[in-house]
C-alpha positions in Angstrom: 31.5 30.9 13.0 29.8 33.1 10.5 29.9 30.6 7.9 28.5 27.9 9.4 25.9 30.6 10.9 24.8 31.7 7.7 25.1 27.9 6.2 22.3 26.9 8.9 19.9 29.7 8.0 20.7 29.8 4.2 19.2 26.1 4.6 16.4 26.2 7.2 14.8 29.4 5.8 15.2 28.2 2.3 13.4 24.8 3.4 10.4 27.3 5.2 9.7 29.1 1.5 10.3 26.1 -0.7 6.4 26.1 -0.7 5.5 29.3 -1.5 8.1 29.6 -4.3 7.0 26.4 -5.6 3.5 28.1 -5.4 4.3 31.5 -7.2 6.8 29.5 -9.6 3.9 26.7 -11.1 1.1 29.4 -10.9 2.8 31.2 -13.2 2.1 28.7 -16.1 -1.7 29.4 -15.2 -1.4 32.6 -15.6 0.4 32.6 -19.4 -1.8 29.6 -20.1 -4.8 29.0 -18.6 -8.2 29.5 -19.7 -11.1 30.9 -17.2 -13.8 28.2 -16.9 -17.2 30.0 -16.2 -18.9 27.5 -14.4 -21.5 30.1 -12.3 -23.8 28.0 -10.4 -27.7 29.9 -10.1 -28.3 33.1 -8.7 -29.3 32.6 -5.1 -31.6 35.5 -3.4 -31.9 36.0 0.3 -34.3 38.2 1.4 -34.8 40.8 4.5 -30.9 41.9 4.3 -29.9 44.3 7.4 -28.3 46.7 4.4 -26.3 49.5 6.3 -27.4 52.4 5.0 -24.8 55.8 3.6 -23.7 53.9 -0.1 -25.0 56.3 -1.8 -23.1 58.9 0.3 -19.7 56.8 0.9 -17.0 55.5 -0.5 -13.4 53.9 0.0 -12.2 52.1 3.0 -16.0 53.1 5.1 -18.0 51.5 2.2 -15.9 48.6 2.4 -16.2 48.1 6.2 -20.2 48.5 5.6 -20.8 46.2 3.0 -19.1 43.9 5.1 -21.8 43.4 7.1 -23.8 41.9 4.6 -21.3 38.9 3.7 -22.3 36.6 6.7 -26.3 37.3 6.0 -26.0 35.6 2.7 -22.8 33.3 3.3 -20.3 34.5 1.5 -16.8 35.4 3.0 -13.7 36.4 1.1 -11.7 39.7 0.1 -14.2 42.4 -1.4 -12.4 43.8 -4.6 -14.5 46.9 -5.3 -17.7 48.5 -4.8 -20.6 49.9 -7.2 -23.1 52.0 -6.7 -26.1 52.5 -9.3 -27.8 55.7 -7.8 -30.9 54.9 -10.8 -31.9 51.7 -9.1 -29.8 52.0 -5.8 -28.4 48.8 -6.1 -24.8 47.8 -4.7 -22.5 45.4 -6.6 -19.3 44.0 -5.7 -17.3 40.5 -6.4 -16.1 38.8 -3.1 -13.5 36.0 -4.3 -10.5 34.1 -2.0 -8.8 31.2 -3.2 -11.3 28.7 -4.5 -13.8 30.5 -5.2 -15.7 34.0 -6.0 -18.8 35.4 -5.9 -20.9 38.7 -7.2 -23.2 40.2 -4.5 -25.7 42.5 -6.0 -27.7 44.4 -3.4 -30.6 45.8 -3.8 -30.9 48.6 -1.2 -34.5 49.6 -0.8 -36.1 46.3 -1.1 -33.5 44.5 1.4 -32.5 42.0 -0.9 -29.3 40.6 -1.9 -28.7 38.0 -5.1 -25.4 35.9 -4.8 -23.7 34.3 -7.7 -21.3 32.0 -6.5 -18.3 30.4 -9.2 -15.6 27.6 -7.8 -12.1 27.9 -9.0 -10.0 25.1 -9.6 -6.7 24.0 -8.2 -4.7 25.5 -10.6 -6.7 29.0 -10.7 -6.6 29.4 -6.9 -2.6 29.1 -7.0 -3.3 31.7 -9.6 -5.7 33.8 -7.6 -2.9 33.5 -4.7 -0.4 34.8 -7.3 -1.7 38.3 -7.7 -2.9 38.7 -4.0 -2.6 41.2 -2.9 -1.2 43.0 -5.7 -0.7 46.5 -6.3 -4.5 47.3 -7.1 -6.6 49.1 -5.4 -4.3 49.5 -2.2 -7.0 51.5 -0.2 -9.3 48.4 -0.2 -7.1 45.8 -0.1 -6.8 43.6 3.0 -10.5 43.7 3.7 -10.7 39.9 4.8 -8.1 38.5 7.5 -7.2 36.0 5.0 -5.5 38.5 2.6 -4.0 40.6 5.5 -2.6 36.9 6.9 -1.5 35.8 3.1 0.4 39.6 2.9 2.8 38.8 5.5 3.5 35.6 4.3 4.6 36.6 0.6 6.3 39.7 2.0 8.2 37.1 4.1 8.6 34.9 1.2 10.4 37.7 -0.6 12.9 38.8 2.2 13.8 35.5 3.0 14.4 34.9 -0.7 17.0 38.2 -0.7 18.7 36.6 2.4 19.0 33.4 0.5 20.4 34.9 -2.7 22.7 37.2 -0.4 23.8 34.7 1.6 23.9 31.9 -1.5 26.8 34.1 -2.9 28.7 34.6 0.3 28.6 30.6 1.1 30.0 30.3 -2.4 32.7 32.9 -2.4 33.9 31.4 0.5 34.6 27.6 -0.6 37.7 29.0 -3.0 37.5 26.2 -5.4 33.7 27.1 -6.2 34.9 30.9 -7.3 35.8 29.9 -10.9 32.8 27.9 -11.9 30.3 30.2 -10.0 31.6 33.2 -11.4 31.6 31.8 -14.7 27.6 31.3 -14.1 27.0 34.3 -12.5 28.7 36.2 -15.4 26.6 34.1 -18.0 23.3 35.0 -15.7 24.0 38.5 -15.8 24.5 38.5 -19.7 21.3 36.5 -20.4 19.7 39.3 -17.4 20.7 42.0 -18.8 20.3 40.7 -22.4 17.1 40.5 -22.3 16.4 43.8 -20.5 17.8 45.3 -23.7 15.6 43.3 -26.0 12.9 44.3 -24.4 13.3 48.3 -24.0 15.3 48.9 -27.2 
């Protein structure tokens, strides 16, 4: 009963992440390989901006939620990755991006005025961008935009679906007896070339 219980979900849950492994799995020969095409289409400036005030005063999470406000006046929605404020000319900078494209909003604060540059990532640099999201960086900012939070919960669901299918992977084989010898021959193999190159590296 247990077997054929596991067997089901071992198989359905491991057809529900094929994607997203597939996903992390080619991105990664982006990331090694690929080359960042600059491609920034004009400066675009928009004018009488409803600019919250308290940047010059605030900072973290509260900043964050502020210079939210500003994305739908000039069009741009995405994940904010970090703010800057220039107290000389009290102007606020920070790059919007999501998969697809990114975008650097410069604000300038007294004059009410906000210039976009805008950038369109290609297929193989928004599996990139999706990659790294949301990464370890910057934790107190991150999951500014409901598309990060949602894209969160599916790679952390991604990864403990993955430990259920490796857990469960070496049960389903230890219990088919005339698998043992061949899969323990691979999984000592695997654990040589694992812990091989662990040693290579830290020596």
């Amino acid at each position: 009963m247990v077997y054929r219980w596991l067997r089901d979900l071992h198989l359905y849950f491991g057809l529900f992440i094929s994607p997203f492994v597939l996903l992390f799995a080619a991105s990664v020969f982006y990331l090694n390989h690929g080359k960042l095409v600059p491609g920034a289409e004009a400066p675009v400036t928009y004018r009488d901006v409803n600019v919250p005030d308290g940047f010059d005063r605030i900072k973290g999470r509260e900043a964050v939620e502020r210079a939210k406000a500003i994305l739908p006046q000039v069009d741009v929605a995405g994940e904010i990755g970090f703010l800057r404020y220039v107290p000389k000319d009290r102007h606020l900078i920070f790059p919007v991006s999501k998969a697809g494209s990114e975008a650097t909003v410069d604000v300038d604060l007294d004059a009410r005025t906000a210039t976009v540059t805008r950038r369109s990532m290609g297929l193989w640099e928004s599996l990139s961008y999706l990659h790294k999201m949301p990464g370890p960086h910057n934790v107190a900012l991150r999951g500014n935009w409901i598309g990060t939070d949602i894209w969160r919960v599916l790679t952390d669901a991604t990864i403990y679906l993955l430990l259920f299918i490796s857990l469960s992977g070496v049960y389903l084989w230890w219990a088919i007896k005339a698998e043992r010898r061949i899969g323990l021959a691979l999984l000592a193999t695997g654990a040589f070339t694992f812990f091989g190159l662990i040693y290579a590296v830290v020596r």
